[in-house]
N, C-alpha and C positions, 0 to 999 in steps of 0.2 A: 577328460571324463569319457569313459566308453559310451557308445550308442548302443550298446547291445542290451535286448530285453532282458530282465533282471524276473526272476522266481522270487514269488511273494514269501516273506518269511516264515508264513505257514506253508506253505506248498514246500520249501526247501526240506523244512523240517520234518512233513508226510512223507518225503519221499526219502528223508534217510531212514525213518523207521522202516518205510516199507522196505530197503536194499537191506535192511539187517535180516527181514523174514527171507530173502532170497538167499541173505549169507546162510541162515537155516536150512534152508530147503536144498543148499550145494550141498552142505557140509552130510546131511540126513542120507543124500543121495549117491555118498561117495562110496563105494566099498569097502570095507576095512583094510589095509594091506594097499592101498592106493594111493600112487605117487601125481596126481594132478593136486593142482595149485588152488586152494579154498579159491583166492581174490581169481583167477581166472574163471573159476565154475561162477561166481557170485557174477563175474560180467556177465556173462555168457547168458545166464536167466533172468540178469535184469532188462539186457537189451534183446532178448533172445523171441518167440514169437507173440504176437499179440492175445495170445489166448495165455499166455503164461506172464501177460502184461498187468497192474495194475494203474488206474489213474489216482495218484494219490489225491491229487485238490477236490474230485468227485468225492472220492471215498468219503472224507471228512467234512464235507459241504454237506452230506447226507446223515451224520449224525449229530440229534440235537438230545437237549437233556430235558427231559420228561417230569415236572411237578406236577401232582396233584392231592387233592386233599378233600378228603373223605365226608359225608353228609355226618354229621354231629354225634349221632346215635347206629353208624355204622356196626351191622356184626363184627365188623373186621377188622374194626380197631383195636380189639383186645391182642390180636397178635401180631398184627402190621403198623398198628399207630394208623395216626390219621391224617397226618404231611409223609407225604411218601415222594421219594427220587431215584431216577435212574435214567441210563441212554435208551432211545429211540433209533431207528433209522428208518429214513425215507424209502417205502417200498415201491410207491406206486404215484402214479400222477397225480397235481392236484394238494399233495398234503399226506396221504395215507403213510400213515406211520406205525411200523410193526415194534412193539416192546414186549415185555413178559406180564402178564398178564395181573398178577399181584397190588401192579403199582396202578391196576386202573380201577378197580374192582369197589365197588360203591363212591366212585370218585365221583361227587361232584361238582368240582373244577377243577380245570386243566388247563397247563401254560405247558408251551417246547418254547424252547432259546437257540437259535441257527448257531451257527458257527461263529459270526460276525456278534453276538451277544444281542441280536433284536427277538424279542419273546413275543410270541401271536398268543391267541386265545385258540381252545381246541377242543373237542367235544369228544366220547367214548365213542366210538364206531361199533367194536366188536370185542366179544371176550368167549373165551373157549377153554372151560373149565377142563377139557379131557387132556389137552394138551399143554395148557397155563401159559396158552399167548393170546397176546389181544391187540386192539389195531385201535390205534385214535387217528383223528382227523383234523387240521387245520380249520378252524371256523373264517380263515381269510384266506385268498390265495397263498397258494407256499410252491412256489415255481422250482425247484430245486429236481436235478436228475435223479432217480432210484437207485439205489445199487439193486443189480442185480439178482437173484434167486441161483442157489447154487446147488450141487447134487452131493447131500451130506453122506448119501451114501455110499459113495464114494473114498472118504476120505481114509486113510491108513494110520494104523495106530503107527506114531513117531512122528506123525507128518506135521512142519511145523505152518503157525496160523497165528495169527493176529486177536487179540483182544481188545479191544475196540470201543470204547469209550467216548460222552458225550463232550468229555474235555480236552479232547485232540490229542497231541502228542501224550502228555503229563497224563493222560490216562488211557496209555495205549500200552500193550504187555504183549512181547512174543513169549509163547506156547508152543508146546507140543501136545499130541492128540496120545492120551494114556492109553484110552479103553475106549471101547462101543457097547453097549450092558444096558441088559435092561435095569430102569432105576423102578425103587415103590418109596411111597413116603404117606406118612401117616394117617394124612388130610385124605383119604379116600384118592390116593392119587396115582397112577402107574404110567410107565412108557415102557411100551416094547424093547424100546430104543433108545439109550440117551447118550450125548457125546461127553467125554472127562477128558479134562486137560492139566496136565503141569508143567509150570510150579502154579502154586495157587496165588491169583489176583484179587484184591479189594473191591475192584470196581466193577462188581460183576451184575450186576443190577442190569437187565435188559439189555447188556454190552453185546454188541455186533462179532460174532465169530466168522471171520472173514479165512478165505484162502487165497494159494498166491496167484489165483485167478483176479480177484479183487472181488468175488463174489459171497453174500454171505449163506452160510451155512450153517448157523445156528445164532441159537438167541440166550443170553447168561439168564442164568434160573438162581443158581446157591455155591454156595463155598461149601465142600465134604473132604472128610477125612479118607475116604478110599478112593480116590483117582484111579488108583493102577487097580488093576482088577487081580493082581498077583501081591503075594510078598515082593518086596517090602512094601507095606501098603502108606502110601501118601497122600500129602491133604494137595487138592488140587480146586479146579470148579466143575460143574457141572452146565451145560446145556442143552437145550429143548432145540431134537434137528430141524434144520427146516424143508424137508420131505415130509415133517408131520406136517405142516402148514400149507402144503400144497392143494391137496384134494379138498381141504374148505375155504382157501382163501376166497374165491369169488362167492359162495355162497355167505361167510360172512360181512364181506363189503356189500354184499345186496339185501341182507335180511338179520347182519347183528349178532349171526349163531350159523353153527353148523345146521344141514337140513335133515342129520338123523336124529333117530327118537334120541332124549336125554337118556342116562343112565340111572338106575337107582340111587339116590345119595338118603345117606342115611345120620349124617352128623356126629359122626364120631372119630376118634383118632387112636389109631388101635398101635402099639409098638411090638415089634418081636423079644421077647426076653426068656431066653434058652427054651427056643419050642413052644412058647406059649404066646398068644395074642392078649396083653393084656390092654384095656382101655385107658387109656392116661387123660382122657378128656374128652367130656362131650359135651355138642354144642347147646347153647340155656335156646330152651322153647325150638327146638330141632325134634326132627322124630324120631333117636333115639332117647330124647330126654323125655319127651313125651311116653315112651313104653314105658318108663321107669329104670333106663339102663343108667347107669353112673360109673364114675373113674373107680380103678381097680378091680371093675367083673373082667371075667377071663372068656374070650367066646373060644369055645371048641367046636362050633361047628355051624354049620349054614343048614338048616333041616336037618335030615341024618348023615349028612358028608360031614368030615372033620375037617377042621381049617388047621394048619400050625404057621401059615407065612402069613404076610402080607398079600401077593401075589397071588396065591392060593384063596384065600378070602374076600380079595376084589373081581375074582374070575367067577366065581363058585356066585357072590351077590350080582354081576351085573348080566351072569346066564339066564337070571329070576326073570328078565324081562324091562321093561323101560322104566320110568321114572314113575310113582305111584302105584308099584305094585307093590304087597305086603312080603319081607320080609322074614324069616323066621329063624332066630337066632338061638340055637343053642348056648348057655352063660353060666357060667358058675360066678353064683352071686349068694352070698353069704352063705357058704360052705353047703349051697344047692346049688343042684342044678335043672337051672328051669329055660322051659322054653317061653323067646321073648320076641311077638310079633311087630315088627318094623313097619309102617305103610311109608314106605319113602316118599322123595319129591326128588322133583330138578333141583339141584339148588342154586339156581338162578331165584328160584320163589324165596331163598331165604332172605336173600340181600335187599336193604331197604331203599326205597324207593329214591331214585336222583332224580336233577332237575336237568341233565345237559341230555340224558338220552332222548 
């Protein structure tokens, strides 16, 4: 029987996914018309320098899986449910654990499961409606190394990347980076910037977007139908970079929230449908329900500017001013059109009140 140290069955298995994201990253790297050898480029980057090294037993010692489950009469159960799951990963010393932000949001209780299947109790830390990431925290020690913070700005479309899942290998998916695009979504929600990858993965819930640095660089948000930013268009996922998360992460571990004013939110879910804004949903006892707005008015305009996108209509509302300022929506509502004064809120006041914060 040999004496030689033997690689745990999980660590063996980390590290053939992660040699497949390198075979990626040879294969992406080679010129078309080039006669080098896939299996030599793929050594070459696996053993090649420490900055182009991943630690695979790190990587996945770092990500756990994330339950929680919402206070009874949560707003947010109508479109999230009220038992919600997804991956985490360990960002920062102590426990602090970065997921998408959906899965924390009136949660009042929270379990993570390491890697070894042992589950701690865990409390909301942070949530950050502008970017839709949020941070929970270990209620017991949780000793585990951090993965790194990575420069998603960086990354090039084709470049390939890791999806990264709270169930180890069986939910780990190599990618490719489609597009960089700004996303809008209907929830009053935009990014400058958002990453798309294909093919499209199931496990996309708060999954770890790691590169072959071992560093992460985004956090899973949705499964869409447009990845590629071109024809032919493809369903892929979408996630939240983590260069948004930089500039507030210390002031959410210190205070729960970023430290700029909140933004106007106004409760409503506005779709584009050929040039028009129409409303498909607003939020019960929100301040556009309270104006009187309801699903099917059409807004054309923010005072006397006209709106026709998403983008255009979240720029044109959050220029208004911070959180509690009025509003004033131009709507065609029953084949009028009237103007409809908004006093918005944060809507952190929307969400009902938890026990863990």
């Amino acid at each position: 029987m040999s004496d030689a140290p033997r690689m745990s069955p999980f660590a063996a298995a980390a590290a053939l996914a992660l040699c497949g994201l390198f075979a990626l990253s040879a294969q992406a790297a080679v010129p078309e018309g080039s006669k080098s050898e896939p299996q030599s480029a793929t050594k070459s980057a696996f053993t090649g320098s420490d900055e182009d090294s991943i630690d695979a037993e790190r990587l996945y010692s770092a990500l756990v899986r994330v339950q929680t489950t919402a206070v009874p009469n949560a707003r947010s159960n109508a479109t999230l449910g009220r038992e919600r799951e997804g991956t985490g990963t360990v960002i920062g010393k102590g426990g602090v654990i970065l997921t998408i932000g959906y899965l924390v949001v009136e949660a009042d209780d929270v379990k993570v499961t390491d890697s070894q299947g042992r589950t701690y109790p865990a409390r909301v830390l942070a949530y950050d409606h502008a970017t839709g990431l949020g941070l929970i925290k270990t209620s017991v020690p949780f000793n585990v190394p951090p993965v790194p913070l990575g420069n998603s700005a960086k990354l090039a479309d084709r470049e390939p990347v890791l999806v990264a899942g709270w169930g180890g290998i069986p939910d780990t998916a190599l990618a490719y980076v489609a597009s960089r695009r700004p996303f809008t979504a209907n929830w009053e929600y935009m990014l400058d910037e958002a990453i798309f990858t294909i093919p499209a993965t199931t496990g996309w819930s708060g999954a770890a977007l790691v590169d072959r640095r071992g560093t992460i660089v985004g956090v899973g948000s949705l499964i869409v139908r447009d990845a590629t930013a071109e024809e032919p268009q493809m369903p892929g996922n979408m996630f939240v970079p983590i260069d948004a998360l930089k500039p507030i992460l210390e002031d959410m571990v210190k205070n729960g929230r970023r430290k700029d004013a909140p933004r106007p939110w106004l409760g409503l879910s506005a779709d584009e449908v050929q040039g028009r804004l129409i409303v498909s949903r607003v939020s019960p006892d929100g301040p556009a329900d309270a104006a009187g707005m309801k699903a099917g008015d059409i807004i054309v305009g923010v005072g006397r500017e006209p709106v026709r996108t998403q983008a255009d209509f979240y720029r044109k509302v959050w220029s208004r001013g911070s959180a509690g300022a009025e509003i004033t929506l131009r709507v065609l509502q029953d084949m009028d059109i009237r103007d409809v004064r908004v006093k918005s809120i944060d809507r952190v006041q929307y969400f009902r009140s938890v026990t863990t914060y």
